[in-house]
C-alpha positions in Angstrom: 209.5 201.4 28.6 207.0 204.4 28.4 205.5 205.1 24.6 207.4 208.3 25.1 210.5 206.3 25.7 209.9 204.2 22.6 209.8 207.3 20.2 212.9 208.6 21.8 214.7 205.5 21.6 213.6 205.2 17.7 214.5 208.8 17.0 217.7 208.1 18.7 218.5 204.7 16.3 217.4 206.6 13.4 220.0 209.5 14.1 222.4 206.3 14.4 221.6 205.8 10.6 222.1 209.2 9.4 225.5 210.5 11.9 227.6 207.8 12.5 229.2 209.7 14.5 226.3 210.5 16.7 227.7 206.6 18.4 229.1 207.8 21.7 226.5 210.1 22.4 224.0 207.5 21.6 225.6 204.9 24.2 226.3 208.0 26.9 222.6 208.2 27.1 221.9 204.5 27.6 224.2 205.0 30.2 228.0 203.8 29.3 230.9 205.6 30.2 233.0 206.9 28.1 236.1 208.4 28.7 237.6 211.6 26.6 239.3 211.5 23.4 237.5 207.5 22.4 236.0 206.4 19.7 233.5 204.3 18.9 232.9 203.3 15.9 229.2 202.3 14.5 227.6 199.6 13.6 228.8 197.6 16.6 226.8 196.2 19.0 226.8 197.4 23.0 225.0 194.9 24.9 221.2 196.2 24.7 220.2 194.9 28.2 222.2 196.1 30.2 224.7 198.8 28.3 225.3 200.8 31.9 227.7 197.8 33.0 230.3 199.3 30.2 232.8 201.4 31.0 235.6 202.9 28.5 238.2 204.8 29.4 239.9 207.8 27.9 241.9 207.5 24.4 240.5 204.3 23.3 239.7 203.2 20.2 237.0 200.3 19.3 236.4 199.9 15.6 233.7 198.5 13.9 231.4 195.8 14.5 232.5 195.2 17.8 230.7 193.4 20.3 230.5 193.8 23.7 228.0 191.8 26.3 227.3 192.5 29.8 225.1 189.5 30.3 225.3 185.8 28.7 221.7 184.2 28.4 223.2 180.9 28.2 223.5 180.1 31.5 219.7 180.2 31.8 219.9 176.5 30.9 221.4 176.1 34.2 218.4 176.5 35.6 216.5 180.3 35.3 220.3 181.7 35.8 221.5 184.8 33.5 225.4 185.7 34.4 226.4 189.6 34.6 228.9 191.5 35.0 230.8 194.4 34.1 233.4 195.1 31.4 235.8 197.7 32.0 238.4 198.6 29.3 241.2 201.2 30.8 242.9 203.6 29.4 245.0 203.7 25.6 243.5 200.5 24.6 242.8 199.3 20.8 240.0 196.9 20.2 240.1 195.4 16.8 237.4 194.9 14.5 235.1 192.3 15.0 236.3 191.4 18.1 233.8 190.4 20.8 234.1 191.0 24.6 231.9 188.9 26.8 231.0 189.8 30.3 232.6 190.4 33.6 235.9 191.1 31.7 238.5 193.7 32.2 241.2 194.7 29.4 244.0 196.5 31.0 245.1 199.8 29.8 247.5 200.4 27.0 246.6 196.9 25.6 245.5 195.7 22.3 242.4 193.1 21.3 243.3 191.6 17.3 240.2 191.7 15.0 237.8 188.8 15.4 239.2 187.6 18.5 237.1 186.6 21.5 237.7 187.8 25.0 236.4 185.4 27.8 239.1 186.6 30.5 240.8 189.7 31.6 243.9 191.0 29.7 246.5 192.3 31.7 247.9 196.0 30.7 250.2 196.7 28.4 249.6 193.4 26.2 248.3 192.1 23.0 245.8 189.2 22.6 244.1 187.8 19.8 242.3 184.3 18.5 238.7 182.9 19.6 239.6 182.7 22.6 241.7 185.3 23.0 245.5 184.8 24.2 248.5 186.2 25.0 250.6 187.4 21.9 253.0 189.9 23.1 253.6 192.7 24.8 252.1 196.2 23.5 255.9 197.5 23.7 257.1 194.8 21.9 255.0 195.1 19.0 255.6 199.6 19.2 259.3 198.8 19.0 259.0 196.2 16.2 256.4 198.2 14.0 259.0 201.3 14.5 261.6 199.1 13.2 259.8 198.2 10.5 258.9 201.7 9.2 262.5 202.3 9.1 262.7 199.6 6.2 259.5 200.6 4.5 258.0 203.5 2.8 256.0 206.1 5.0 253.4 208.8 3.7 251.1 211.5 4.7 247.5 209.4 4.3 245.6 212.0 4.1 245.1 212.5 0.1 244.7 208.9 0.1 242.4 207.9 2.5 238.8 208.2 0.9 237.5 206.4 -1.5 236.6 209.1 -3.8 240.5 210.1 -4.0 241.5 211.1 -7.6 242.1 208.4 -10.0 246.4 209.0 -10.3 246.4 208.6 -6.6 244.7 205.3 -6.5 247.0 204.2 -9.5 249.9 205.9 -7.7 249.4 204.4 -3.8 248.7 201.1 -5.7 251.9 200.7 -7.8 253.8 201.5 -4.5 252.2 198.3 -2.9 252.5 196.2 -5.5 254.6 193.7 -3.7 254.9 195.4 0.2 253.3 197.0 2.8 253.8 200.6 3.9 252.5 203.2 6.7 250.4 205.8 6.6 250.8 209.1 9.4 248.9 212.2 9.8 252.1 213.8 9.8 255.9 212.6 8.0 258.3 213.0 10.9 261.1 215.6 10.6 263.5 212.9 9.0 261.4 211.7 6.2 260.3 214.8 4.2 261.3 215.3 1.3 262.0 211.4 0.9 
């Protein structure tokens, strides 16, 4: 790396500090792909090596502190031997927070990685893993129709007033008292059947 490339690099990982949100850019320039409508969140960390071996498709979602490698430098005590490979995470996928994804892995689209987990294989599409390692826990479908269920049964609100931590004081007291003993949801928008409930 050039001095010219170091002072770009450190401009670029102080932006990080300042715009969060600057992320995807950030990792687009290091050379991951990223597909339209994802999100990354930051702090995580992208494997510094070799971040160009990370692809992410379109509409995915990877919160924070995730890890993802592209190289494991343990296998040097094999002998001088440091494994690569790809990780590719398709289309509609969720990746908790936490959660690390070690090399040469592929998670399937429309699939779901729990917080903290660790993913050492590939996850098939459509499905849910979780644990350290990772396993099968259902099937994404499964777990839409049962959270659908669910919010039948429990209360459902607009999140938006609520969701920052400078929200008024009576809003706070008032979103608290309603999970006093439950759980609810939050949408961006009530359905047609729940306003005014």
């Amino acid at each position: 790396m050039t001095f010219i490339q170091k002072i770009k690099h450190l401009a670029a990982r102080l932006r990080l500090l300042i715009d969060p949100g600057y992320y995807p850019a950030y990792l687009r320039r290091q050379g991951v792909r990223i597909g339209e409508n994802s999100v990354v969140i930051f702090p995580g960390y992208i494997d510094g090596r070799l971040p160009y071996l990370l692809e992410i498709g379109s509409n995915v979602i990877i919160s924070r502190m995730v890890t993802i490698l592209t190289h494991d430098a343990a296998t040097a005590y094999a002998g001088d031997l440091i494994k690569i490979g790809r990780v590719r995470i398709f289309d509609h996928c969720f990746i908790g927070a936490n959660a690390t994804i070690l090399c040469n892995v592929k998670i399937g689209p429309d699939s779901i990685v729990g917080a903290g987990s660790v993913v050492t294989r590939d996850i098939p599409a459509g499905e849910i893993w979780g644990g350290n390692p990772a396993r099968f826990i259902c099937k994404t479908q499964d777990y839409i129709v049962r959270q659908q269920e669910l919010a039948k049964e429990k209360p459902v609100m607009e999140g938006g007033p609520f969701m920052d931590p400078y929200a008024p004081d009576d809003k706070k007291r008032f979103l608290k008292e309603r999970l006093a003993d439950t759980f609810m949801y939050f949408c961006a928008r009530l359905p047609e059947d729940r306003r005014g409930s």
